[in-house]
C-alpha positions as CSV (number, residue, x, y, z in Angstrom):
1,X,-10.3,0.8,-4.1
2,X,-12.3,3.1,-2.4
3,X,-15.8,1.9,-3.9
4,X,-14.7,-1.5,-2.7
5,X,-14.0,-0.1,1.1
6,X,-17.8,1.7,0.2
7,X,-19.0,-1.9,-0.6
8,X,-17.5,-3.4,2.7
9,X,-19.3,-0.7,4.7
10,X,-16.5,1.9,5.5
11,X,-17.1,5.4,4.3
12,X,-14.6,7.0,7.6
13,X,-11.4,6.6,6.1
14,X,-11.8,7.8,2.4
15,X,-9.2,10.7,2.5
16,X,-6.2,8.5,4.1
17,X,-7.2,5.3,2.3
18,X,-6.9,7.5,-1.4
19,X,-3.6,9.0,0.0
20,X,-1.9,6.0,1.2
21,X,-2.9,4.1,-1.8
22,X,-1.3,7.1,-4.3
23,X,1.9,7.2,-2.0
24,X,2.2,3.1,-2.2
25,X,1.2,3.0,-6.0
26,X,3.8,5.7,-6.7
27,X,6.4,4.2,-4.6
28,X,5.6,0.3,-6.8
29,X,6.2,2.6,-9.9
30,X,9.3,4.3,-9.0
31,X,11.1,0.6,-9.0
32,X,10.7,1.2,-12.7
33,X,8.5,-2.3,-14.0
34,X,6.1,-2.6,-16.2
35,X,3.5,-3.3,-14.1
36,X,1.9,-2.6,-11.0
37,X,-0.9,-4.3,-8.7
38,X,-2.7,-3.1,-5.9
39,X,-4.4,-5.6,-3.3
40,X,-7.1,-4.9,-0.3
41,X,-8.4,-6.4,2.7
42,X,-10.2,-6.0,5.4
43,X,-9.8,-7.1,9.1
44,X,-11.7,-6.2,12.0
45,X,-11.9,-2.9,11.0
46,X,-8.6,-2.1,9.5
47,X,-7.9,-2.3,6.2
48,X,-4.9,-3.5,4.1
49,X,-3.2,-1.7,1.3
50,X,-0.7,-3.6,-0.4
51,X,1.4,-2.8,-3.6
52,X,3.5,-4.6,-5.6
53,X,6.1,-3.8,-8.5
54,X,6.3,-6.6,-10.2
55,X,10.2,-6.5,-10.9
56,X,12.0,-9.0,-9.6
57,X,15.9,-9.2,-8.9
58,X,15.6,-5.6,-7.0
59,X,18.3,-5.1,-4.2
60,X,16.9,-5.3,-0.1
61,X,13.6,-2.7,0.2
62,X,14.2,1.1,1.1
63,X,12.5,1.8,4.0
64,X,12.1,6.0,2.9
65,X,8.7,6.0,2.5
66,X,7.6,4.3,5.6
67,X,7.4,8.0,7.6
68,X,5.3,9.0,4.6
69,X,2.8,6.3,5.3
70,X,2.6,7.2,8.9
71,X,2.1,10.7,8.2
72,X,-1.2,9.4,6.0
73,X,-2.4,7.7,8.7
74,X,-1.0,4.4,8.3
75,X,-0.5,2.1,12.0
76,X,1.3,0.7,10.9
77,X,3.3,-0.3,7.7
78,X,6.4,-1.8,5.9
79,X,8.4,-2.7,2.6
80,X,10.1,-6.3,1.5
81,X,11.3,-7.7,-1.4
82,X,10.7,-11.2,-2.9
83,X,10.9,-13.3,-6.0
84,X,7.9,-11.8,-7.8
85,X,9.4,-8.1,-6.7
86,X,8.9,-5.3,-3.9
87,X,5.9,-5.0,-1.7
88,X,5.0,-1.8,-0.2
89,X,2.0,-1.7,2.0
90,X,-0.1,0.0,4.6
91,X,-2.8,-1.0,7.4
92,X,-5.2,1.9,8.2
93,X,-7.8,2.2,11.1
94,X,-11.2,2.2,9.5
């Protein structure tokens, strides 16, 4: 993830980007599936940080960890959950 952000030109952000993506990975994991995936983007110069646990049927998303992700750095951020399971994610200022 962060070679990609490296690739795209940001090098600013590395310390936030590699804690927000741990604290959204391990928050995917926690829901217990047997996967995980973890999806980027970019947008005038904010980057996107989405994971997803891949379980479906889990009840309405917890919204715990969303302090957590604003402590990071996050400016914002948010949790749903949908047919293919629960999203986490994060945008940070790069």
């Amino acid at each position: 993830m962060l070679g990609q952000l490296h690739d795209w030109g940001y090098r600013e952000a590395d310390e936030a980007a590699a804690g927000l993506t741990e604290l959204l990975v391990r928050t995917a994991v926690a829901d217990g599936g047997r996967r995980v995936s973890v999806h980027l983007a970019d947008q005038d110069r904010q980057a996107l940080i989405v994971a997803l646990s891949h379980l479906p049927g889990l009840a309405a998303a917890g919204t715990a960890v969303l302090p957590e992700l604003t402590g990071l750095g996050a400016v914002s951020c948010g949790t749903d959950t949908a047919e293919d399971g629960r999203r986490v994610w994060a945008v940070l200022d790069l």
